[in-house]
ROMI-739239 format. One record per residue (C-alpha): residue number from 1; residue in one letter; x, y, z. Coordinates in Angstrom, 2 decimals, m for minus. Last residue first. Example, Ala and Ser with C-alpha at 12.3 -4.5 7.8 and 13.67 -1.06 7.14 Angstrom:
+-----+----+---------+---------+---------+
!   i ! aa !      c1 !      c2 !      c3 !
+-----+----+---------+---------+---------+
!   2 !  s !   13.67 !   m1.06 !    7.14 !
!   1 !  a !   12.30 !   m4.50 !    7.80 !
+-----+----+---------+---------+---------+
END
This chain:
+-----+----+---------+---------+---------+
!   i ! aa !      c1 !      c2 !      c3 !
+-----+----+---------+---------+---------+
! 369 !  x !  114.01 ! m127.73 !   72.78 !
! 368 !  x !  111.28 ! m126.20 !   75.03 !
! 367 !  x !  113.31 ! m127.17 !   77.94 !
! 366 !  x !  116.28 ! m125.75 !   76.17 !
! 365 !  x !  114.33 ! m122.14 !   75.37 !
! 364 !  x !  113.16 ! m121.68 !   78.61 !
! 363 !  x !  116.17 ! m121.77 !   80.12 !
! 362 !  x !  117.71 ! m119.85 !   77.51 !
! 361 !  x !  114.32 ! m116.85 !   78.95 !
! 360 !  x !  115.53 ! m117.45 !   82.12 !
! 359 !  x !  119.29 ! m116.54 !   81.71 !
! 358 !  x !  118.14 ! m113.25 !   79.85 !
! 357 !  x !  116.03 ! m112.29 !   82.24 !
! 356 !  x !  118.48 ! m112.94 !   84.66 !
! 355 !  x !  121.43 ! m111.00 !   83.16 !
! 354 !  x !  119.20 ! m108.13 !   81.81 !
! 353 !  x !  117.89 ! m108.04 !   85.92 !
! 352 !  x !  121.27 ! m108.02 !   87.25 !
! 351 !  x !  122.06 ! m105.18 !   85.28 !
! 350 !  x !  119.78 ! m102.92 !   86.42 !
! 349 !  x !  120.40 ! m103.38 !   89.55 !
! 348 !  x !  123.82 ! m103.14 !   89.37 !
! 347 !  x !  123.55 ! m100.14 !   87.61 !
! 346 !  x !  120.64 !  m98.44 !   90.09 !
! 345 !  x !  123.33 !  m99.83 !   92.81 !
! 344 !  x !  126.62 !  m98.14 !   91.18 !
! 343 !  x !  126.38 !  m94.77 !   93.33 !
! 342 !  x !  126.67 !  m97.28 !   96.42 !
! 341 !  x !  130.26 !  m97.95 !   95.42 !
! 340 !  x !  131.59 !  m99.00 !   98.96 !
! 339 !  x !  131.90 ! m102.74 !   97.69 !
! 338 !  x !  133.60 ! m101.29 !   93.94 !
! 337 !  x !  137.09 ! m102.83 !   94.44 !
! 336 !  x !  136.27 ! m104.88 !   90.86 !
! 335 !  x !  133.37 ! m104.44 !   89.21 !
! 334 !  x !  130.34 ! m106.86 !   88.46 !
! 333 !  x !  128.95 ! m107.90 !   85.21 !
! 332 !  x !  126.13 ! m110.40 !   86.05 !
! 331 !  x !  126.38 ! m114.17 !   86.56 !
! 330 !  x !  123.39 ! m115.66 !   87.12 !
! 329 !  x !  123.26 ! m119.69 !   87.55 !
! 328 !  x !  120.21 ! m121.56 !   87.69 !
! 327 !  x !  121.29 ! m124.89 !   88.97 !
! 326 !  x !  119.13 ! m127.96 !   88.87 !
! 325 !  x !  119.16 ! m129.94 !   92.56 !
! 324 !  x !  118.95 ! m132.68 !   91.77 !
! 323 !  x !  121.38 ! m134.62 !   89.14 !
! 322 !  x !  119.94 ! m134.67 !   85.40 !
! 321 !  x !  123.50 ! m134.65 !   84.55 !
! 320 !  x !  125.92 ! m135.84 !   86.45 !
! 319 !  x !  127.82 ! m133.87 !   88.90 !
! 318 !  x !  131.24 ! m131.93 !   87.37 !
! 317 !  x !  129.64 ! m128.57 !   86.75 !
! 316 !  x !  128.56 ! m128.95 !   90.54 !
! 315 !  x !  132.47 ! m129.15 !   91.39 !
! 314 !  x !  133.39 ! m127.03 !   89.23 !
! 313 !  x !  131.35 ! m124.39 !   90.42 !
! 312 !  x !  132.93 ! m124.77 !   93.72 !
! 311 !  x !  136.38 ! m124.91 !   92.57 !
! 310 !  x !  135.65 ! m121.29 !   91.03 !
! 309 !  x !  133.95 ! m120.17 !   93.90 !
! 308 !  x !  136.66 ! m121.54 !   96.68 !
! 307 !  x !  139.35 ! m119.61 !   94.33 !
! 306 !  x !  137.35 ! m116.07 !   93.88 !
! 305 !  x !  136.83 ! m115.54 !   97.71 !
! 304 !  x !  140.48 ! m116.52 !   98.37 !
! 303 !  x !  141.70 ! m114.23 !   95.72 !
! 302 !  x !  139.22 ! m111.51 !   96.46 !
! 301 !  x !  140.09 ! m111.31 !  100.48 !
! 300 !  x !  144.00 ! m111.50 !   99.65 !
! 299 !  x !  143.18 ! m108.32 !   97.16 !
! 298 !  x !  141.03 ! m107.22 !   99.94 !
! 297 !  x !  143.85 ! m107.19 !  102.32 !
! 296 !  x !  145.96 ! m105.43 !   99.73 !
! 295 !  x !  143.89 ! m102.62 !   99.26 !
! 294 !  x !  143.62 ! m102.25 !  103.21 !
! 293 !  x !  147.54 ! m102.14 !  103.62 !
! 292 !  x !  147.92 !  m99.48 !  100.45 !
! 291 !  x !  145.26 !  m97.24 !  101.78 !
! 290 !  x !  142.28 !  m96.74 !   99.96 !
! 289 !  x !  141.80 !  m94.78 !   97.09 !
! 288 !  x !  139.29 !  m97.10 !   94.92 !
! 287 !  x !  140.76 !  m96.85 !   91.20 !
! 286 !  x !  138.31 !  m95.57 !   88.82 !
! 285 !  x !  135.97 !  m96.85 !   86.08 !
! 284 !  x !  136.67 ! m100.31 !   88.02 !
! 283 !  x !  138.33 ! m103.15 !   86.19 !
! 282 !  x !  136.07 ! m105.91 !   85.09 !
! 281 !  x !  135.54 ! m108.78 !   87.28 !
! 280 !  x !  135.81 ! m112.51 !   85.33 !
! 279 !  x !  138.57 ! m113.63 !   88.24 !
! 278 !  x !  135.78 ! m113.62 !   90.74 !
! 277 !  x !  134.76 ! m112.02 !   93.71 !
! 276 !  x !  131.71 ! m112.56 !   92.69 !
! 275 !  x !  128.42 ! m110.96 !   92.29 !
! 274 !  x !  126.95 ! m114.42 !   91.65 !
! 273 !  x !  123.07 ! m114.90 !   91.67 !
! 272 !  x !  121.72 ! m118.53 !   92.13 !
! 271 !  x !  118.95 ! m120.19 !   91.32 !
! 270 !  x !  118.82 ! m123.34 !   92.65 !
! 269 !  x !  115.96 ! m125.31 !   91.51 !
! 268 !  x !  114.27 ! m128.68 !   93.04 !
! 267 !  x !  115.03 ! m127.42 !   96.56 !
! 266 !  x !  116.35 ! m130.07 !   99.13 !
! 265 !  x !  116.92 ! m127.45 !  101.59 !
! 264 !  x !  120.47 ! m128.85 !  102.36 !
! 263 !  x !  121.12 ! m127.91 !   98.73 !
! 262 !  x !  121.14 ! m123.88 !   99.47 !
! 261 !  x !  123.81 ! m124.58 !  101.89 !
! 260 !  x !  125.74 ! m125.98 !   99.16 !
! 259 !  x !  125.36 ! m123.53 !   97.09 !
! 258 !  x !  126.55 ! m120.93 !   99.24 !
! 257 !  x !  127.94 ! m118.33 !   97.03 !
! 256 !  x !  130.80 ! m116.36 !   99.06 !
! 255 !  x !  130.52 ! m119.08 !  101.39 !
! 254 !  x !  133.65 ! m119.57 !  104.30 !
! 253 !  x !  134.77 ! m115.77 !  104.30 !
! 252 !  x !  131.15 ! m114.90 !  102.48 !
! 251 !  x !  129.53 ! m115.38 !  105.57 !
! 250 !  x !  130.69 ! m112.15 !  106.80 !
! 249 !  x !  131.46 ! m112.22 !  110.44 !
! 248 !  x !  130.46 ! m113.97 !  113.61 !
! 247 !  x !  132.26 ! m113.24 !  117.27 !
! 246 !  x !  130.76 ! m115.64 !  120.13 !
! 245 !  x !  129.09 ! m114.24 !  123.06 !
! 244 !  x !  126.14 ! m115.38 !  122.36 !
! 243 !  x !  126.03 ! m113.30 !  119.21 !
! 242 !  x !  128.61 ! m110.45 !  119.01 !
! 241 !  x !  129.05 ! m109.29 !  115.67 !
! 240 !  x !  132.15 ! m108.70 !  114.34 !
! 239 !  x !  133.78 ! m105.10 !  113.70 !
! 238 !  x !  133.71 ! m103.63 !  110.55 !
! 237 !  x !  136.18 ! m102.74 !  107.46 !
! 236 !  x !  138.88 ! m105.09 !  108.68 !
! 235 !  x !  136.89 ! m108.13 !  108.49 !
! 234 !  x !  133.47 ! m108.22 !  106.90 !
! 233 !  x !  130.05 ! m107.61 !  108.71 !
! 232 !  x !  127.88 ! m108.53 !  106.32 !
! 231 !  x !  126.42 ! m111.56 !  107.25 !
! 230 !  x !  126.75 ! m110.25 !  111.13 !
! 229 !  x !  124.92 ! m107.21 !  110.38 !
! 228 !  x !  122.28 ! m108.99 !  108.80 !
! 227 !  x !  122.06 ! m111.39 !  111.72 !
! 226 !  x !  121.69 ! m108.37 !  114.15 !
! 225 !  x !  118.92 ! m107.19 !  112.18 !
! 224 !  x !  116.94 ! m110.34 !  112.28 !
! 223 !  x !  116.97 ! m110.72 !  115.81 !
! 222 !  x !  118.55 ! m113.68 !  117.09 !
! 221 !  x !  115.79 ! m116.69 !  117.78 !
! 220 !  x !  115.91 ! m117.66 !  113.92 !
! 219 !  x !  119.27 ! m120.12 !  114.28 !
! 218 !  x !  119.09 ! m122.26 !  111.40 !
! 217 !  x !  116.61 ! m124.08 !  108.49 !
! 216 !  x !  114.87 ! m120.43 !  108.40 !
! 215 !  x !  116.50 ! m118.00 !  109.83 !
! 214 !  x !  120.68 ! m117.71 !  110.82 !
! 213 !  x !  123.01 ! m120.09 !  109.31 !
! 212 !  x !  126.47 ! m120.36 !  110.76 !
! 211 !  x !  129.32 ! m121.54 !  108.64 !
! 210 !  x !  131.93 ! m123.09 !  111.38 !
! 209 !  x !  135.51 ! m121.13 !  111.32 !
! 208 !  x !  135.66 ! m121.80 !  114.47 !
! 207 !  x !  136.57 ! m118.39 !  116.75 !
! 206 !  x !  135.71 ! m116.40 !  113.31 !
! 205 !  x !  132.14 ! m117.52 !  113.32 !
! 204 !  x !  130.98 ! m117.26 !  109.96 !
! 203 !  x !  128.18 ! m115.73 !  109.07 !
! 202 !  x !  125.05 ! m117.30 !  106.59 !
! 201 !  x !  121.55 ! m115.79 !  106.03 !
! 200 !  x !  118.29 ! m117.44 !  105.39 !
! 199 !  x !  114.86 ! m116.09 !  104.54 !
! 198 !  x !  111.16 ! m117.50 !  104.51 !
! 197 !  x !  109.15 ! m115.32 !  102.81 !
! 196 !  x !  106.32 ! m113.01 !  104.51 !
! 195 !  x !  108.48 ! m111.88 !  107.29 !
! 194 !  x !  108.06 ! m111.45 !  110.49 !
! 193 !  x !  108.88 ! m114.71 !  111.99 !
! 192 !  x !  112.65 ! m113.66 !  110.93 !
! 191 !  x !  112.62 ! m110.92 !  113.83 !
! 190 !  x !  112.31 ! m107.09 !  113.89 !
! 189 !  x !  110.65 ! m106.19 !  110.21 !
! 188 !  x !  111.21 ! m102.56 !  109.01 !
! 187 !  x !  114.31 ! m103.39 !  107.13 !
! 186 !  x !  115.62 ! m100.41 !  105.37 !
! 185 !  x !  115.86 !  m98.46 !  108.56 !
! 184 !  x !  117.16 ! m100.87 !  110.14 !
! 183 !  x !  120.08 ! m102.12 !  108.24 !
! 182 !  x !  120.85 !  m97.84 !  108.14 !
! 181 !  x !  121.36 !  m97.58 !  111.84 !
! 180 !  x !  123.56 ! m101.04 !  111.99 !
! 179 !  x !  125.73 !  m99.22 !  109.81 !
! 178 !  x !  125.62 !  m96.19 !  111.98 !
! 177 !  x !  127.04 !  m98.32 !  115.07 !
! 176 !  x !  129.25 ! m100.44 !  113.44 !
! 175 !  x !  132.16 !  m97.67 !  112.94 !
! 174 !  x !  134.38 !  m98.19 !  110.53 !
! 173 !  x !  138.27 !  m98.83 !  109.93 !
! 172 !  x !  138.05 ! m102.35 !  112.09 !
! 171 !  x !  139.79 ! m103.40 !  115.58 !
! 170 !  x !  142.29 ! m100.62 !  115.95 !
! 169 !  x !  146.01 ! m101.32 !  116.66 !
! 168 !  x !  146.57 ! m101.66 !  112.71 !
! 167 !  x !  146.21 !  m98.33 !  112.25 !
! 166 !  x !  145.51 !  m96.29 !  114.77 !
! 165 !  x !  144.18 !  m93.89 !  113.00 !
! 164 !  x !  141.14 !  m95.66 !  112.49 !
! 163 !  x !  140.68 !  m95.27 !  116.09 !
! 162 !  x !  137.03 !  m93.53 !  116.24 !
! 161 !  x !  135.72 !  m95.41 !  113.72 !
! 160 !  x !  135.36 !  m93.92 !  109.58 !
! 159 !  x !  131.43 !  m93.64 !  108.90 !
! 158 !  x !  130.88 !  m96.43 !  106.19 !
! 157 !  x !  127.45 !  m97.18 !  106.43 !
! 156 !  x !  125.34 !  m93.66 !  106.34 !
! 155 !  x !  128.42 !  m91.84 !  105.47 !
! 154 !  x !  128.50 !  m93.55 !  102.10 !
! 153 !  x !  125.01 !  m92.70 !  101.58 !
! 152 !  x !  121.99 !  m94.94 !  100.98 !
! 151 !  x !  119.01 !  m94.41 !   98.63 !
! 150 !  x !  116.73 !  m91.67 !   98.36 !
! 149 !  x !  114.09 !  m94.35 !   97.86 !
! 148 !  x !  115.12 !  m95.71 !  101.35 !
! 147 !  x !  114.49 !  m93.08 !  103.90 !
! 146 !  x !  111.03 !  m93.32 !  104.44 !
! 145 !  x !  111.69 !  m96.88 !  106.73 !
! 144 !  x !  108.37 !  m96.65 !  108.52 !
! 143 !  x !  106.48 !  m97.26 !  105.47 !
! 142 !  x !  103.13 !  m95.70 !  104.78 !
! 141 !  x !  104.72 !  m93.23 !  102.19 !
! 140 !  x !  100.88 !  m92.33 !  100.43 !
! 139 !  x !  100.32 !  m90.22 !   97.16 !
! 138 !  x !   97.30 !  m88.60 !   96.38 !
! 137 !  x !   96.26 !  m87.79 !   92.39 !
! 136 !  x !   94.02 !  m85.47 !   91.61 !
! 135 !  x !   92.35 !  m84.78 !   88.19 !
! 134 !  x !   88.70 !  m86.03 !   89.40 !
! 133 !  x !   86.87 !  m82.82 !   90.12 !
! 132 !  x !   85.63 !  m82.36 !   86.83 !
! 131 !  x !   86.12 !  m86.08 !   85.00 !
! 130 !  x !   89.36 !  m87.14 !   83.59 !
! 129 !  x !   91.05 !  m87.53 !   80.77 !
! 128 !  x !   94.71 !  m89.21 !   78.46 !
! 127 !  x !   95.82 !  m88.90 !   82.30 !
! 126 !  x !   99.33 !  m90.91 !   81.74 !
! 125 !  x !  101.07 !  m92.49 !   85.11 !
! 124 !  x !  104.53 !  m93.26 !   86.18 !
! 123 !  x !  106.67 !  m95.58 !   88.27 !
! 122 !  x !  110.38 !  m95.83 !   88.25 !
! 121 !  x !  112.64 !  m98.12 !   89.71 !
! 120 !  x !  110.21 ! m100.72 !   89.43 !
! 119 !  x !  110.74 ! m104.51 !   91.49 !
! 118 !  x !  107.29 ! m103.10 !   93.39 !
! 117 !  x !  104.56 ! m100.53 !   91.31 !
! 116 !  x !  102.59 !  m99.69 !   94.80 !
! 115 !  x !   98.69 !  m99.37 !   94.98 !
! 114 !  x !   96.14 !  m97.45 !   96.95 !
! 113 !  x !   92.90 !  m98.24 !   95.54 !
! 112 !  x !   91.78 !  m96.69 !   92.18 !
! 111 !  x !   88.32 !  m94.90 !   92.90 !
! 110 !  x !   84.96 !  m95.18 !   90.92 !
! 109 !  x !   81.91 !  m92.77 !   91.67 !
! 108 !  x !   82.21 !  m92.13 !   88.25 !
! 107 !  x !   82.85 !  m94.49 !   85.99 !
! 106 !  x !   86.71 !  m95.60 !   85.91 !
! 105 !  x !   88.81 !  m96.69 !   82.95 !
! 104 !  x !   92.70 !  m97.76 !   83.94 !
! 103 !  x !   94.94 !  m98.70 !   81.20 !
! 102 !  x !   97.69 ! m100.97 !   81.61 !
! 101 !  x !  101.73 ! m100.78 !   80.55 !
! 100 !  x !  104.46 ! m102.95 !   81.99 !
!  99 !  x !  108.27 ! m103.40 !   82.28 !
!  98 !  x !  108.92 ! m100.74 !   80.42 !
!  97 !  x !  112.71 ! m100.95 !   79.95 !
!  96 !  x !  116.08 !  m99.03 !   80.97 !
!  95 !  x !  119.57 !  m98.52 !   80.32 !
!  94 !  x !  120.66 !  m95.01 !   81.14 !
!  93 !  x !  123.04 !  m95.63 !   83.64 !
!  92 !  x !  124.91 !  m93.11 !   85.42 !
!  91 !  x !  122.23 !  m92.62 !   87.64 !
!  90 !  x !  122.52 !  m88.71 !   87.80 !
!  89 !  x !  119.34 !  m88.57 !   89.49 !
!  88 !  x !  118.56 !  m85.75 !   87.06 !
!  87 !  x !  120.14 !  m88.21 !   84.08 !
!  86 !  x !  117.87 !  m90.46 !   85.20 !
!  85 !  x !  115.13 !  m88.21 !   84.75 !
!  84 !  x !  115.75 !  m87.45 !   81.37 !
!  83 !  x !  115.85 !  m90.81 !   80.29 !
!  82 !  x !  112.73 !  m91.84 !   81.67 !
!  81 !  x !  110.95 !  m88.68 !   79.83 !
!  80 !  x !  112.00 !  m89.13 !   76.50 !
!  79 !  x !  111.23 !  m93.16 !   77.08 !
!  78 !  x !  108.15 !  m92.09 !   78.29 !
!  77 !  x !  108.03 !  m89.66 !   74.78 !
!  76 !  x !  108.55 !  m92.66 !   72.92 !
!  75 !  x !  105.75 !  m94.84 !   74.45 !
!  74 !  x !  103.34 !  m91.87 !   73.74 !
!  73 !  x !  104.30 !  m92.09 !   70.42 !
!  72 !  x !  104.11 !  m96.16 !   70.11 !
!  71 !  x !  100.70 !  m96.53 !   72.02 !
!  70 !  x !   98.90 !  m97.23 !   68.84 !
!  69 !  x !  101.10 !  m99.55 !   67.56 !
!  68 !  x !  100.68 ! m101.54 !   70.77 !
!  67 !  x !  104.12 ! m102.98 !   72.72 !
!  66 !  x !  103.54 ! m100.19 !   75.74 !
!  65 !  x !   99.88 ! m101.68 !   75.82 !
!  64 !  x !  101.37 ! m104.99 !   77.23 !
!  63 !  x !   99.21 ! m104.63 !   80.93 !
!  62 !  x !   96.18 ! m105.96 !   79.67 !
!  61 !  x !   93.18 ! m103.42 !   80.01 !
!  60 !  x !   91.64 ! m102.40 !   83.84 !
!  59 !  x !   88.20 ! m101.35 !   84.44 !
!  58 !  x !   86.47 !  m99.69 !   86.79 !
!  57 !  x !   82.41 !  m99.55 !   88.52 !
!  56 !  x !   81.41 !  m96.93 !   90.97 !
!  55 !  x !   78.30 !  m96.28 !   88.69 !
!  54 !  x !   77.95 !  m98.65 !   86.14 !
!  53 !  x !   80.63 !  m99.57 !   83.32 !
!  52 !  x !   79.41 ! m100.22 !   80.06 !
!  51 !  x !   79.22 ! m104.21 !   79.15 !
!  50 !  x !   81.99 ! m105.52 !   77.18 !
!  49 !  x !   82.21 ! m106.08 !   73.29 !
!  48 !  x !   83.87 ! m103.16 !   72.13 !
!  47 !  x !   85.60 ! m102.55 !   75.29 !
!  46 !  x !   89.06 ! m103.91 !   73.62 !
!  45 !  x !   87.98 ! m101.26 !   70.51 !
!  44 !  x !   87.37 !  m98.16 !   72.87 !
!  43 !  x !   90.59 !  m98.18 !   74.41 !
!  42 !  x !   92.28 !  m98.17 !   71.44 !
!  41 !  x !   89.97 !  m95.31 !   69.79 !
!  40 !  x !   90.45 !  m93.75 !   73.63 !
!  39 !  x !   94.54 !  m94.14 !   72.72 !
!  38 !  x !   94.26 !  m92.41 !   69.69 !
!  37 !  x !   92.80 !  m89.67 !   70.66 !
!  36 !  x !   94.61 !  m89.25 !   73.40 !
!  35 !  x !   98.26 !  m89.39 !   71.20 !
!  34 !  x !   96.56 !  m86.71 !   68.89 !
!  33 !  x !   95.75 !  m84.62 !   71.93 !
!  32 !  x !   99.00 !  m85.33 !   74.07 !
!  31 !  x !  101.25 !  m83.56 !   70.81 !
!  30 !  x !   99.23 !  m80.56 !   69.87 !
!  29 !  x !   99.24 !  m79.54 !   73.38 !
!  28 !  x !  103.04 !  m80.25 !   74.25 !
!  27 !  x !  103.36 !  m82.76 !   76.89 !
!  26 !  x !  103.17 !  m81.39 !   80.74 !
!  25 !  x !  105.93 !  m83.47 !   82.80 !
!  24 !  x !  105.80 !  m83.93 !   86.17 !
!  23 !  x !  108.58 !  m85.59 !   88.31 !
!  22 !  x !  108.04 !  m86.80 !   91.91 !
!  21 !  x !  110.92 !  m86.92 !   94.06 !
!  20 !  x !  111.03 !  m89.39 !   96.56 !
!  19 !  x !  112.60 !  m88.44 !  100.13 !
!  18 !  x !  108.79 !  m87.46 !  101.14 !
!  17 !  x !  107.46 !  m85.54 !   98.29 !
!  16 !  x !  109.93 !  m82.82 !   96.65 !
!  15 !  x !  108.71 !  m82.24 !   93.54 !
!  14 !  x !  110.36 !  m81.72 !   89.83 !
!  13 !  x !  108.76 !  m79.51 !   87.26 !
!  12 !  x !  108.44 !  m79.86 !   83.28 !
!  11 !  x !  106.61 !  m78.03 !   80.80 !
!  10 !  x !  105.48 !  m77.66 !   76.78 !
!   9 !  x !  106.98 !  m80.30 !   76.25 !
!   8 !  x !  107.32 !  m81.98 !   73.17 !
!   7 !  x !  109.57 !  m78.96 !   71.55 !
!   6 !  x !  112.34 !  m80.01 !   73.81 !
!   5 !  x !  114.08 !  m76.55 !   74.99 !
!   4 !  x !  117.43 !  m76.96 !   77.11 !
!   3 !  x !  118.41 !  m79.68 !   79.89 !
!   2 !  x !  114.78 !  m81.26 !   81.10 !
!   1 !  x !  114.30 !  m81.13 !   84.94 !
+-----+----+---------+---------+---------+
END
């Protein structure tokens, strides 16, 4: 995994385990036993005053250890290790943070239940040490959807349709069938009832023009894949979705950021994330190659898109202050011609959440104020 000799480590391996890889990385002797020591002196000192443990009996610290003093070294060779496996994955973007740190202590006979790390891109753990026979570690992939760590392929959503060369005769340039594939795999739920949070999506029908909503506070008898499809199903890439025998597309066409959809819920905060199109879009790293008659259809696409969102934020700049509902607005740095870019997602990701958290925390800040 690591490019060339780091004297911190004295070795590294990468594992295949379902379509995650899990990355193991031996610190250098020296090196893991001063950091243990002084992590069990740290450990140690926030037990001071706390019952021992009995038998079958764990404890978990505050999970801000990563911002100790003590911690520091081994916090620098996570960041070491972060890094390097990124640039494995080949990410492309380096920027990352520790988004939480904890201590586990266990007496024997004690187990740590099956746990996930969600909103992580990474997940680790330390053993600073262990009792004999205890130095395992299991890991579990109950989902049925296995396939989404490894992420999405190109081919896996935009698999070129049988008449694309056609031209203009055909009905879209990709094929529905393996999109529709991949929206189920990474959705294991079948209807809207089944999930845990209420969710909405918009289409358009293209026969009206009417913005549909599909889910909660619309239409939640079609099945929730089939709505997905239809939110993103945009024009000339795929084909529309047939509802009731009535053709719906992207709801982006009619509501690229549907604020006012979001109102009719009567919400106290909006908190909106725009991904644009917009006019503030930064050029891409490298020009999409597309055909000229499909660039220019989404140039047509973008400049609609971008119009109704800029007189729509105007329009809710413009109410008077104070006015219900508030609006949290997110505006992350987005590319240009990038919607097929699905090496970009870890970026995107990652910047979306410096954007919010950053957004929040001046929120914060003025209400304090």
């Amino acid at each position: 995994m690591a490019q060339g000799k780091d004297p911190w480590i004295e070795a590294s391996d990468v594992i295949p385990m379902f379509p995650t890889l899990v990355c193991k990385v031996q610190l250098e002797a020296q090196l893991y036993q001063a950091i243990n020591a002084r992590i069990l002196d740290a450990l140690a000192e926030m037990r001071r005053d706390l019952p021992g443990l009995a038998r079958g009996e764990g404890w978990q610290s505050e999970q801000t250890l990563h911002q100790r003093e003590e911690l520091s070294e081994l916090v620098c060779c996570i960041n070491k290790a972060a890094r390097s496996v990124l640039q494995f994955l080949r990410i492309g973007y380096y920027a990352f943070e520790i988004t939480g740190c904890w201590a586990n202590v266990l007496a024997k006979g004690a187990a740590h239940r099956a746990h996930t790390h969600p909103n992580n891109f990474l997940s680790g753990v330390y053993y600073v040490r262990t009792q004999s026979g205890a130095d395992t570690i299991n890991f579990h992939d109950p989902r049925t959807q296995a396939g989404i760590i490894s992420g999405l392929r190109l081919k896996d959503v935009a698999a070129p349709a049988a008449g694309a060369l056609l031209g203009v005769f055909d009905g879209s340039l990709f094929r529905q069938d393996r999109f529709r594939r991949a929206i189920e795999r990474l959705i294991p739920a079948r209807r809207f009832a089944d999930l845990a949070t209420p969710l909405t999506v918009t289409a358009v029908d293209l026969e009206t023009g009417e913005l549909t909503l599909f889910g909660a506070g619309g239409r939640d008898d079609v099945p929730l894949a089939e709505a997905l499809y239809a939110t993103c199903a945009l024009p000339l890439y795929y084909p529309p979705a047939m509802i009731g025998g009535r053709p719906y597309a992207d709801g982006g066409i009619r509501a690229v950021l549907p604020l006012d959809t979001a109102a009719r819920f009567a919400p106290d905060v909006v908190f909106a994330v725009d991904v644009g199109p917009s006019w503030r879009e930064t050029r891409p790293d490298r020009p999409a190659r597309v055909p000229a008659l499909v660039r220019r259809s989404g140039q047509v696409q973008r400049v609609l898109m971008a119009a109704y969102n800029e007189e729509l934020l105007a329009r809710w700049a413009a109410r008077p202050a104070g006015a219900p509902p508030e609006l949290v607005l997110v505006q992350p740095d987005v590319r240009a011609e990038t919607t097929f870019r699905l090496d970009l997602a870890a970026m995107y990701e990652a910047e979306g959440y410096r954007t919010a958290k950053a957004v929040l925390a001046a929120r914060r800040v003025t209400a304090n104020g």
